[in-house]
C-alpha positions in Angstrom: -3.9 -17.5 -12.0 -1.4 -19.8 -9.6 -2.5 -22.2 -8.0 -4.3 -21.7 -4.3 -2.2 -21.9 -1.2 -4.1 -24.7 0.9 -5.5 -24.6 4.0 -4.1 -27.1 5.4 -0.6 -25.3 4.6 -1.6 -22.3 6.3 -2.2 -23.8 9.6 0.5 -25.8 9.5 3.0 -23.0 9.1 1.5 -20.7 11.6 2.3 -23.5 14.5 5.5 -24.0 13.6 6.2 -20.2 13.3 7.2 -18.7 16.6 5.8 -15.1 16.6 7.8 -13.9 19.6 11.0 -14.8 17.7 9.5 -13.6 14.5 8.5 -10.7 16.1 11.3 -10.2 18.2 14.0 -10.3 15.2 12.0 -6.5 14.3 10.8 -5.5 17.5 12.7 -6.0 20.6 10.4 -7.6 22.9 10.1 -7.7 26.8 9.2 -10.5 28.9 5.9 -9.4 30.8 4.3 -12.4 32.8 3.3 -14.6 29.9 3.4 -12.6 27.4 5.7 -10.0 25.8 5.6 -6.4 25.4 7.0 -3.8 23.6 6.1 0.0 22.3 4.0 -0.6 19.3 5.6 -1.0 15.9 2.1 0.7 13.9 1.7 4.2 15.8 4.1 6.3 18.0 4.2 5.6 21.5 6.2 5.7 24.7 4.9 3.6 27.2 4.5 0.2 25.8 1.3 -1.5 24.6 1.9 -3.9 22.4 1.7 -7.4 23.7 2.2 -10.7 22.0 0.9 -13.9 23.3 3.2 -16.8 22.2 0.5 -19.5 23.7 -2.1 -17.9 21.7 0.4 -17.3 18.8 -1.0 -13.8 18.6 -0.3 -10.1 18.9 -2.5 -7.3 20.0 -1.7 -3.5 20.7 -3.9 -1.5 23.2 -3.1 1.4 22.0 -4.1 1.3 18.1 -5.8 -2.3 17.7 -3.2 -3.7 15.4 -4.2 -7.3 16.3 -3.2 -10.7 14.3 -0.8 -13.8 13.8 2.7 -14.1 12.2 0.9 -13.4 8.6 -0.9 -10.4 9.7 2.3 -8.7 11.4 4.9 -9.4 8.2 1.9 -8.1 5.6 1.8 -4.4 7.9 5.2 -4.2 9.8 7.2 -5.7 6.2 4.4 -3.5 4.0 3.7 -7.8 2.0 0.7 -9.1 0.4 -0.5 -12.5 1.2 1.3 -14.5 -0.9 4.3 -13.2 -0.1 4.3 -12.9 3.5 3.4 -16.6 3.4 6.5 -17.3 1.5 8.4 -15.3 3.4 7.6 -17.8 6.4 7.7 -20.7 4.2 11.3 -19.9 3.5 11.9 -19.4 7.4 10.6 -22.5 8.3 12.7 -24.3 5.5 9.1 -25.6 4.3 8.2 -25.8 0.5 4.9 -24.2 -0.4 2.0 -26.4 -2.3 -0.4 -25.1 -4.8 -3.7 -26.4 -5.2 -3.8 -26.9 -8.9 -5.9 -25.6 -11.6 -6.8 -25.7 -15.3 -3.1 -23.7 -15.7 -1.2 -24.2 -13.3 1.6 -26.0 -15.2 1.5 -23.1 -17.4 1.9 -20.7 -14.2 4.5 -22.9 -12.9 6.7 -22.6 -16.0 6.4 -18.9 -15.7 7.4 -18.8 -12.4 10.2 -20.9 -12.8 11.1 -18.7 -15.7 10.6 -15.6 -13.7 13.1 -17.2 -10.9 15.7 -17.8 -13.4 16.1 -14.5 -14.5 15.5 -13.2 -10.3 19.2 -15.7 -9.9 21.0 -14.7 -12.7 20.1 -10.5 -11.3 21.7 -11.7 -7.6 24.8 -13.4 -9.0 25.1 -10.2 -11.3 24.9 -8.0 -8.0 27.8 -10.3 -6.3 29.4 -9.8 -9.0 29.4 -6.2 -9.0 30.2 -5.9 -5.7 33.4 -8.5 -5.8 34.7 -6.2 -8.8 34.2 -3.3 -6.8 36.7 -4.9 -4.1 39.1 -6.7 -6.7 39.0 -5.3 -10.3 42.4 -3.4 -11.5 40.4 -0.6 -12.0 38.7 -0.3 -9.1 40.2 2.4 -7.8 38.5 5.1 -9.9 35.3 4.2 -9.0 36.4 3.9 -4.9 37.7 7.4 -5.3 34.4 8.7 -7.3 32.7 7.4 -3.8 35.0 8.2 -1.5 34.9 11.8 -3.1 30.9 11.7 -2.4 31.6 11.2 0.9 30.0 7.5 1.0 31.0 5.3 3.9 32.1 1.7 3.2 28.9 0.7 5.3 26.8 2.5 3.4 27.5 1.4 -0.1 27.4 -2.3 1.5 23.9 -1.4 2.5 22.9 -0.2 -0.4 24.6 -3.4 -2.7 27.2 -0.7 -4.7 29.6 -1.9 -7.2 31.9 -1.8 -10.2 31.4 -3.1 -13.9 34.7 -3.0 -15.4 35.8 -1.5 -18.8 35.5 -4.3 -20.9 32.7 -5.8 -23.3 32.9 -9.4 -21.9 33.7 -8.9 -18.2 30.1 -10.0 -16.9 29.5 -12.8 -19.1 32.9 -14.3 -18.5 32.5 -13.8 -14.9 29.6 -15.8 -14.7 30.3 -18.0 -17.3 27.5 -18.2 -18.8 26.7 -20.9 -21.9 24.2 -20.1 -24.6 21.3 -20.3 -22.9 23.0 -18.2 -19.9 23.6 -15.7 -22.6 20.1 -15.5 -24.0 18.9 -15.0 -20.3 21.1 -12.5 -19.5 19.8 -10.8 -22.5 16.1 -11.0 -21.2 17.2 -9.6 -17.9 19.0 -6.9 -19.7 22.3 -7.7 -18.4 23.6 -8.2 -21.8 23.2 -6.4 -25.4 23.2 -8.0 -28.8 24.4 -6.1 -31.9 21.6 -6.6 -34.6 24.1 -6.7 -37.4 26.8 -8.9 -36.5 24.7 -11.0 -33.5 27.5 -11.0 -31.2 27.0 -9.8 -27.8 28.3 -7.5 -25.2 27.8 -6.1 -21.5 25.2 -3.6 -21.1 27.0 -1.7 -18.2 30.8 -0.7 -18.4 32.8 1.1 -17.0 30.1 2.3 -14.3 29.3 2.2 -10.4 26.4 0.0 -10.4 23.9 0.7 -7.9 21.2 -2.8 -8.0 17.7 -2.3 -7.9 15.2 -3.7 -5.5 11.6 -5.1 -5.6 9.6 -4.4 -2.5 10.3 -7.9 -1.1 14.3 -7.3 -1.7 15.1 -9.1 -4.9 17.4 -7.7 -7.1 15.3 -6.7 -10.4 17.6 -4.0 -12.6 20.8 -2.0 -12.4 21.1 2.1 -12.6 25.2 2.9 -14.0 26.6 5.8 -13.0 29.6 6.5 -15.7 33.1 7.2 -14.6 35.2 9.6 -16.8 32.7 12.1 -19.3 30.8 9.3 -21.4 27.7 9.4 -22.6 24.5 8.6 -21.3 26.0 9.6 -17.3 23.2 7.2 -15.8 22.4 4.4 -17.8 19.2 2.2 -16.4 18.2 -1.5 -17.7 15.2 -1.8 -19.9 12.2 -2.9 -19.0 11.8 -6.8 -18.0 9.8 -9.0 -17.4 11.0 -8.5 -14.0 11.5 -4.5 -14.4 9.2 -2.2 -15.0 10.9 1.3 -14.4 7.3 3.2 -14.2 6.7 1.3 -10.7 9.2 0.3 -8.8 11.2 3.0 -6.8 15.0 3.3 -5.8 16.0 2.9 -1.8 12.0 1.9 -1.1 12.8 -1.6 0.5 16.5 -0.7 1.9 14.4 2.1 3.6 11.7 -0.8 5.1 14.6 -2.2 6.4 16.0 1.0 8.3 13.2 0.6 10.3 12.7 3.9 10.5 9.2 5.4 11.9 8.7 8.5 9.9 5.5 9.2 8.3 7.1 10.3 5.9 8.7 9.6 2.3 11.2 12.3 0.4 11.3 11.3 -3.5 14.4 12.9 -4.9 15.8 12.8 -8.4 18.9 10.4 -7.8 20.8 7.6 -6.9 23.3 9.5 -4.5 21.0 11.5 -3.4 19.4 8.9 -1.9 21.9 7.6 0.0 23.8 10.2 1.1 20.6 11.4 2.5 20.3 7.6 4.2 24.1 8.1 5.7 23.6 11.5 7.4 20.5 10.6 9.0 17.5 10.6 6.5 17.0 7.0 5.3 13.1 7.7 4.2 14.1 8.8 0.9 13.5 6.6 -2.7 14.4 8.0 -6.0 12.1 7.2 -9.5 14.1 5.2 -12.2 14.8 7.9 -14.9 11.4 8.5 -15.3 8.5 10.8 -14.4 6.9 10.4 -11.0 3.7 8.3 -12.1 0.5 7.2 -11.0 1.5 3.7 -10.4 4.9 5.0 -8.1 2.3 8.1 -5.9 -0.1 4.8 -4.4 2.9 3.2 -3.6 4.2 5.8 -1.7 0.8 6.6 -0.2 0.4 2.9 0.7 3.8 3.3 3.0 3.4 6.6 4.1 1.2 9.8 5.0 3.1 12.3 3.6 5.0 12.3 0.8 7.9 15.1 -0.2 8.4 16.0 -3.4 12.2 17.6 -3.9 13.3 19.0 -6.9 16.1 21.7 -8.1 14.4 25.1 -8.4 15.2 25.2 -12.1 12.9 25.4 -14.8 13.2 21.6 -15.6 12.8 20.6 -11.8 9.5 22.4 -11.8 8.1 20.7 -14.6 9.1 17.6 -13.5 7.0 19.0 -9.9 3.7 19.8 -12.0 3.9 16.2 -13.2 4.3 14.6 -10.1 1.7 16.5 -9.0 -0.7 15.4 -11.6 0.4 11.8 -10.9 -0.2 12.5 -7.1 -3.9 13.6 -7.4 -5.8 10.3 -7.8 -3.7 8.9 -5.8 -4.4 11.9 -3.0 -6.8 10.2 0.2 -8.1 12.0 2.8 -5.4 12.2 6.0 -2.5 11.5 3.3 -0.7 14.6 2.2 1.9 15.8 -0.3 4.4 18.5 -0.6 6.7 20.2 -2.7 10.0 21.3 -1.7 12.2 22.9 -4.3 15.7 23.3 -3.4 18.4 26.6 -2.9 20.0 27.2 -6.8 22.9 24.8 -7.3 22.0 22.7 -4.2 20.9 19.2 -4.2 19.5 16.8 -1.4 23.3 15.3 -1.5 25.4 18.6 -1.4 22.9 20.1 1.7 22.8 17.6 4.1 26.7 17.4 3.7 27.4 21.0 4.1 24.2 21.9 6.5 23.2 18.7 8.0 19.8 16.8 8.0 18.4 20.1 10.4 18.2 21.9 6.7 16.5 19.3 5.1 14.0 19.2 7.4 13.5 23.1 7.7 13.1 23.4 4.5 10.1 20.8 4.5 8.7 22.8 6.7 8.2 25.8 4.9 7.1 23.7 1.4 4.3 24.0 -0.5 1.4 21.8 0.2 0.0 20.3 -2.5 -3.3 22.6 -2.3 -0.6 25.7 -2.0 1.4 24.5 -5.1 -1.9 23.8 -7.3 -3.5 27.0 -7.1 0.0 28.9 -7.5 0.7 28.0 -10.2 -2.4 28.0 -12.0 -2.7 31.6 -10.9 0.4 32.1 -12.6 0.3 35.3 -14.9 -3.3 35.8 -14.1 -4.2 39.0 -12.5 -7.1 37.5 -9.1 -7.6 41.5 -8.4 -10.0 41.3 -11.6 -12.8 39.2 -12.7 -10.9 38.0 -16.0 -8.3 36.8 -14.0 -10.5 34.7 -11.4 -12.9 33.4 -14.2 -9.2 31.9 -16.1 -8.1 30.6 -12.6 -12.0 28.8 -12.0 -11.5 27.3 -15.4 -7.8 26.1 -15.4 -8.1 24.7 -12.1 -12.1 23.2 -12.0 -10.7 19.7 -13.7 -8.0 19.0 -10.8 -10.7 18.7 -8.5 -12.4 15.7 -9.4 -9.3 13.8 -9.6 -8.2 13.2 -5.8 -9.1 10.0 -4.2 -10.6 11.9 -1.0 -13.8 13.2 -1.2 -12.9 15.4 2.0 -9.9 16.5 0.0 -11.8 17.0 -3.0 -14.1 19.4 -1.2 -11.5 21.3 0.6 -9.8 22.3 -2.8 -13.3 23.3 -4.0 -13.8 25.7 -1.0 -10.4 26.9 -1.6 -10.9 28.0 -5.2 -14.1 29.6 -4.2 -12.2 31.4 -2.1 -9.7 32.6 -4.7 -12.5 32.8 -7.6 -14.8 34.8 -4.5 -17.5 32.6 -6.4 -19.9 30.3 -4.4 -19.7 26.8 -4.2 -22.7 25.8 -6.3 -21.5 28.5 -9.1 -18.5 26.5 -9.2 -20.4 23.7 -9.9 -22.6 25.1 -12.4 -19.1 26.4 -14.1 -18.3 22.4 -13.8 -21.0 21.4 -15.6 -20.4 24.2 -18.5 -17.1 23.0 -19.2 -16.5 21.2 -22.4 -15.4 17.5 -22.0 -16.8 17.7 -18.5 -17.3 14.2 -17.3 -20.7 12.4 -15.9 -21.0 11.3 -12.7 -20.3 7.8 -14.0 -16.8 8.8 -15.7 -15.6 10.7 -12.8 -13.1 8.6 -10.5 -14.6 5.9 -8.3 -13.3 5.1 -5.4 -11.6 1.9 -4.5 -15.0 0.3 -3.7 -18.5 1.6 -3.7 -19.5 1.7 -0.2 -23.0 0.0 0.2 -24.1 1.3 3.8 -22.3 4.0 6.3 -18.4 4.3 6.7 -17.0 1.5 9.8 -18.2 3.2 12.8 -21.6 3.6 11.5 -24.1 0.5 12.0 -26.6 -0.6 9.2 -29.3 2.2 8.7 -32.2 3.1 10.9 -29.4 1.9 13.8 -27.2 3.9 16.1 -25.9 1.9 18.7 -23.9 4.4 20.1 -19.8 4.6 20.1 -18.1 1.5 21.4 -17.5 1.1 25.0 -13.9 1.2 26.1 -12.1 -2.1 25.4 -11.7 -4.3 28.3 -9.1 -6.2 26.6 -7.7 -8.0 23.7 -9.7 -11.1 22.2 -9.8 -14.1 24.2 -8.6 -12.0 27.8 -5.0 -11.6 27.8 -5.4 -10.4 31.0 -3.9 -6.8 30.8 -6.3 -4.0 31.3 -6.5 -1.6 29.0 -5.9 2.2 29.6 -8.2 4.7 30.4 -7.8 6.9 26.7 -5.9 5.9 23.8 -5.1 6.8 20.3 -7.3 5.8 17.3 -5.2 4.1 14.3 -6.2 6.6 11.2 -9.8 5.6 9.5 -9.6 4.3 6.5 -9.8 7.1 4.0 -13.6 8.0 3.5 -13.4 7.7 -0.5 -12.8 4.2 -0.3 -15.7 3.4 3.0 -16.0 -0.2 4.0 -18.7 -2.1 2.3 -21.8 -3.7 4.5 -20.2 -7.1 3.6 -16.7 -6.0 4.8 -17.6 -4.8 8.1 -19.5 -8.1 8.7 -16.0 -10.0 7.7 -14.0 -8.1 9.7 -16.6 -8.6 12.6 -16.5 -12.4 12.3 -12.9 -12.5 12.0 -12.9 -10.5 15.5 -15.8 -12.6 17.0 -16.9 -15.3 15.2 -19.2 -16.8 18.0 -21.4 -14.3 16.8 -22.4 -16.7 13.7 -23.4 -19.8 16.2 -25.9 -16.9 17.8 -26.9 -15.4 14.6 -26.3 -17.4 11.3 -26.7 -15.9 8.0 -30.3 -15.9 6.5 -30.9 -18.2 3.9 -31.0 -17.6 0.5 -27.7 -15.2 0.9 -26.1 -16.2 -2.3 -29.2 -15.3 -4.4 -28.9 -11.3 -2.6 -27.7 -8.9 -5.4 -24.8 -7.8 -3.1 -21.4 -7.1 -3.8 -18.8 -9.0 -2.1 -20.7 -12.0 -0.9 -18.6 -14.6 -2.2 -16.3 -13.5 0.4 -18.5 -13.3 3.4 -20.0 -16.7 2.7 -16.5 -18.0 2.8 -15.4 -16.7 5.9 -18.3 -18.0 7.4 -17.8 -21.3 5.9 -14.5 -21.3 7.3 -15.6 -19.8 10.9 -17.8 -22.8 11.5 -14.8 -25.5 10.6 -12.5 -23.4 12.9 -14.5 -23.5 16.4 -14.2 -20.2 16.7 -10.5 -19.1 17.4 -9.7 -16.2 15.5 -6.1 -16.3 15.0 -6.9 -20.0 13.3 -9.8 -18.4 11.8 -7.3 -15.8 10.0 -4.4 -18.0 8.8 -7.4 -20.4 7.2 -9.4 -17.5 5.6 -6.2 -16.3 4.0 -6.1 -19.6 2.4 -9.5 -19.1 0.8 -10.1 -18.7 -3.0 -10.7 -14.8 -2.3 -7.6 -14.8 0.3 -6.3 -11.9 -1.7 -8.5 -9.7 -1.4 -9.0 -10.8 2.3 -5.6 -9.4 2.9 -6.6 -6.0 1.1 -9.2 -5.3 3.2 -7.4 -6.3 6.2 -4.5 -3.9 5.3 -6.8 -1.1 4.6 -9.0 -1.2 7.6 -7.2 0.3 10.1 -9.4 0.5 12.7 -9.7 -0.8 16.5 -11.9 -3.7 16.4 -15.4 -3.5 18.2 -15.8 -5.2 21.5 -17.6 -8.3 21.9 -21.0 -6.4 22.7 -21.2 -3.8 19.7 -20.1 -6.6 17.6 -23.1 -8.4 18.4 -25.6 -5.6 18.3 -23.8 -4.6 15.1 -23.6 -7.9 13.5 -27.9 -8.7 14.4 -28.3 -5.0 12.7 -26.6 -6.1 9.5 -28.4 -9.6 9.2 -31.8 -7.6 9.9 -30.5 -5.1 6.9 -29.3 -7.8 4.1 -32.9 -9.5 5.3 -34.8 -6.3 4.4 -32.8 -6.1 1.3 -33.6 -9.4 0.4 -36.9 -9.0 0.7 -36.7 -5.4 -1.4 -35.0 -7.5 -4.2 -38.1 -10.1 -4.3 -40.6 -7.6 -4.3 -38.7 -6.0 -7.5 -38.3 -9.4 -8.8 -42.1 -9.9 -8.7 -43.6 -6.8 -9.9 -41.0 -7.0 -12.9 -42.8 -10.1 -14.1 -45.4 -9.9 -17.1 -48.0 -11.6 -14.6 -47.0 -11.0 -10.9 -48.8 -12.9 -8.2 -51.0 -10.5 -6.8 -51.1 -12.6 -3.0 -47.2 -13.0 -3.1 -46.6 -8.8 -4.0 -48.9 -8.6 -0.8 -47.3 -10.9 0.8 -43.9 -9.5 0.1 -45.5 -6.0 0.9 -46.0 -7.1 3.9 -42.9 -9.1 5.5 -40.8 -5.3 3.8 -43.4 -3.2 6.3 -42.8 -5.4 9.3 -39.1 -5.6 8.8 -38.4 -1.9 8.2 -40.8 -1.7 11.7 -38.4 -3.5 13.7 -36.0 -1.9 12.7 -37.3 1.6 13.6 -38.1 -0.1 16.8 -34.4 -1.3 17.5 -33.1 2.6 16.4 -35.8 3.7 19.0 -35.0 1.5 22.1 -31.1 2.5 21.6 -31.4 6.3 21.2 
């Protein structure tokens, strides 16, 4: 594991970061008093409600709750993880960043710098490319091949597009590269070695070379598209250390940088197709790299978007390669995100449509495509005959093992009810039928959500505890002195098969309020609790005492904690308004009345697991559970 970002580091590069410029450079901003407004980047809007407050060095939208500093806004607006986003700013403010080191972090180092190497020698590949495409004497073929496409000069700049010439040497002259150059290039699959004679030649010739792109922009692989009739047409480099076809996706960050808004993510089956979809007018679509959609490339895509378009020829090969993608869409399928599958006209592709009908096609089209619910059942049902009992017993069967596997368990229960349904079986026959199945899996094999939620989803307090819905926000933390509007739209919950664990919600409340702590500390005796996650609320709170209580500090410095990571996880999943100062104090003297009831539930199991338990301490124990489950009846009573 590298090394940990410090602290110290943290703070020190959120004041010398200026959000509004930071900001501004994505967002055009508006001078309003103070502060600075503008219609919020994170939901759709048209009266603006998204202020940033450079004295406070924060942003906070009234409309959704999308609140934070400079690291918050590049991990959601630039879709970065911590680490990255920090760099991202490191590299802005011409500021190197330090590690904290551990047992191996020399061996991490060398990595990196190993890693970096091959991430240089990729660029100065791309310009290379791309200065053939301009200068090399045969050029011209591969201008006309584009120009024949209809491709703009703009867009192939945008898109990095070039030229590797005919040749076997071209690219390792070019960038006259020495021995070890040449046993780099080799790694980054730039370069081939014959195993019989050891000499070695370039992996792309003779091709437009369209560079490939890691989600933070770095050129990672190549995808050759042959000129004249050769053989393989596209050619794609192998996997890397730095490459790793199966996950990344073509056009995802050149799409991040449109800026577009869409909720919405076409995957289509090529290179071109991708961008002639980007240069009439459709830039959310990526492309996989010669491969079948997978697992690993459907959370991506749900991480970005809500809806996610599935386009394939209407051939017999486009819909397998549909069935796959939608069994490599299931466990990645959340409630509120959706897929669909849209398979094209015969002979028509996402490239040759939008040319000859315009993007208006495209989109009616997607209209009328299959959900993912639609597609499923079709074509299990396939050759089956749902008039007769035969027919609806096949479909039950075929289709009963595609329901455990979505993420949602909303989703999960929707597609039950819709085979019952079909089948015109109940709901608990299904389930029987479940059970019957060979290979059916236990409770403990079937898919767990991304964590196991220990109490009620985010809105809902501890148990035996309804405070009621929030109160209308009065304004963003601190008073930035706006007033907030009468209604506004909720950001989406965080999908339900993933709920928020106890000791999340009590981090994200003490990253919202953390004056709540100096009221309220944690009981005693915390780390002992057999509770998920408390290594992480422990440090928060560590860190909310050092930072007096400003939560922008209190952010930057938590990010820079040993479980930073998966600080910045949580943080990009819940997104939810934050609770104002009052619920967040009612909730947060709930939760510490809830882990003290557990705490005692754990010592009283303690005890009476003991070959000799002490008969006063059970009572005692016995006692102090009774009292504390009273009071807590008594809070649930006084706020009904």
């Amino acid at each position: 594991m590298a090394g940990r970002i410090p602290e110290h580091f943290i703070q020190d590069l959120l004041a010398r970061t200026d959000l509004v410029a930071l900001i501004d450079a994505r967002v055009p901003l508006k001078k309003t008093g103070r502060n600075y407004s503008a219609c919020c980047p994170f939901h759709q809007e048209k009266t603006p409600s998204f202020t940033v407050a450079p004295d406070k060095q924060f942003y906070y939208c009234f409309g959704c709750g999308a609140s934070g500093n400079a690291v918050g806004f590049l991990m959601e607006y630039d879709h970065l993880n911590f680490p990255e986003a920090v760099e991202q700013l490191a590299t802005r403010a011409g500021m190197e960043i330090p590690r904290e080191e551990g047992h191996d972090a020399r061996k991490e180092r060398a990595k990196r710098d190993r890693l970096q190497t091959l991430y240089d020698l990729l660029t100065r590949a791309e310009r290379f490319y791309r200065q053939q495409l301009k200068s090399a004497p045969d050029r011209q073929k591969a201008v006309q091949y584009l120009k024949g496409r209809g491709l703009t000069g703009e867009i192939a700049a945008r898109y990095g597009l070039g030229f590797a010439p005919p040749g076997y040497d071209n690219l390792s002259q070019g960038l006259s590269l020495d021995n070890e150059g040449i046993e780099q290039a080799l790694t980054a699959g730039l370069l081939v070695r014959k195993e019989d004679s050891g000499r070695t030649y370039d992996k792309f010739r003779d091709r437009i070379q369209f560079p490939i792109r890691d989600s933070r922009g770095r050129t990672i692989g190549f995808g050759g598209r042959v000129l004249g009739d050769g053989k393989p047409k596209y050619l794609n480099s192998p996997e890397t250390p730095v490459f790793h076809k199966g996950k990344e996706l073509y056009g995802l960050w050149e799409w991040r940088q449109s800026r577009d808004k869409t909720d919405r993510l076409y995957v289509v089956e090529g290179y071109m197709d991708v961008i002639a979809l980007a240069q009439h007018g459709v830039p959310n679509a990526v492309a996989t790299l010669g491969t079948a959609t997978s697992e690993d490339h459907c959370h991506t895509l749900f991480r970005q978007v809500n809806e996610v378009v599935f386009c394939f020829d209407g051939d017999n090969a486009g819909r397998r390669a549909a069935w796959r993608a939608l069994e490599s869409a299931l466990p990645a399928l959340d409630d509120g995100k959706q897929a669909r599958f849209l398979f094209l006209p015969e002979g028509e592709d996402p490239d040759t449509l939008v040319r000859a009908q315009g993007p208006e096609a495209l989109l009616a089209l997607t209209d009328k495509a299959d959900t993912l619910a639609t597609y499923l059942f079709r074509h299990l049902s396939e050759g089956l005959d749902l008039n007769t009992v035969d027919g609806r017993a096949r479909l039950a069967r075929l289709a009963l093992p595609f329901l455990d596997k979505p993420a949602g368990p909303v989703y999960r229960a929707l597609l039950e009810e819709e085979l019952a349904r079909l089948t015109r079986l109940e709901r608990a026959s299904l389930e029987k039928l479940r059970e019957s199945l060979p290979g059916r899996r236990t409770a403990a094999e079937a898919p767990a959500p991304r964590r196991e939620p220990e109490a009620a989803p985010w809105d809902a307090p501890p148990p035996d505890h309804d405070p009621g819905p929030p109160p209308d926000w009065d304004g963003p933390p601190d008073d930035y002195g706006q007033p907030a509007p009468a209604a506004r739209p909720r950001r989406p919950a965080r999908p339900a098969g993933g709920g928020l664990t106890l000791v999340e919600r009590l981090v994200l409340v003490l990253l919202s309020h953390p004056q709540v702590l100096e009221e309220h500390p944690l009981p005693e005796g915390l780390d002992r609790l057999q509770l998920a996650q408390k290594d992480l609320l422990i440090q928060v709170a560590h860190t909310a005492r050092d930072q007096g209580g400003a939560p922008a500090a209190l952010l930057g410095a938590a990010m820079a904690l040993d479980q930073g990571e998966d600080l910045s996880t949580l943080l990009r999943e819940a997104l939810k308004p934050p609770m104002d100062a009052r619920v967040a104090r009612l909730y947060w003297e709930d939760a510490l009345q809830h882990l003290h009831t557990l705490a005692l539930e754990q010592a009283l199991e303690e005890e009476q697991r003991r070959p000799d338990p002490d008969v006063a301490r059970l009572a005692e124990l016995i006692r102090a559970l009774a009292d504390a489950r009273h009071r807590a009846r008594e809070a649930s009573a006084r706020d009904r």
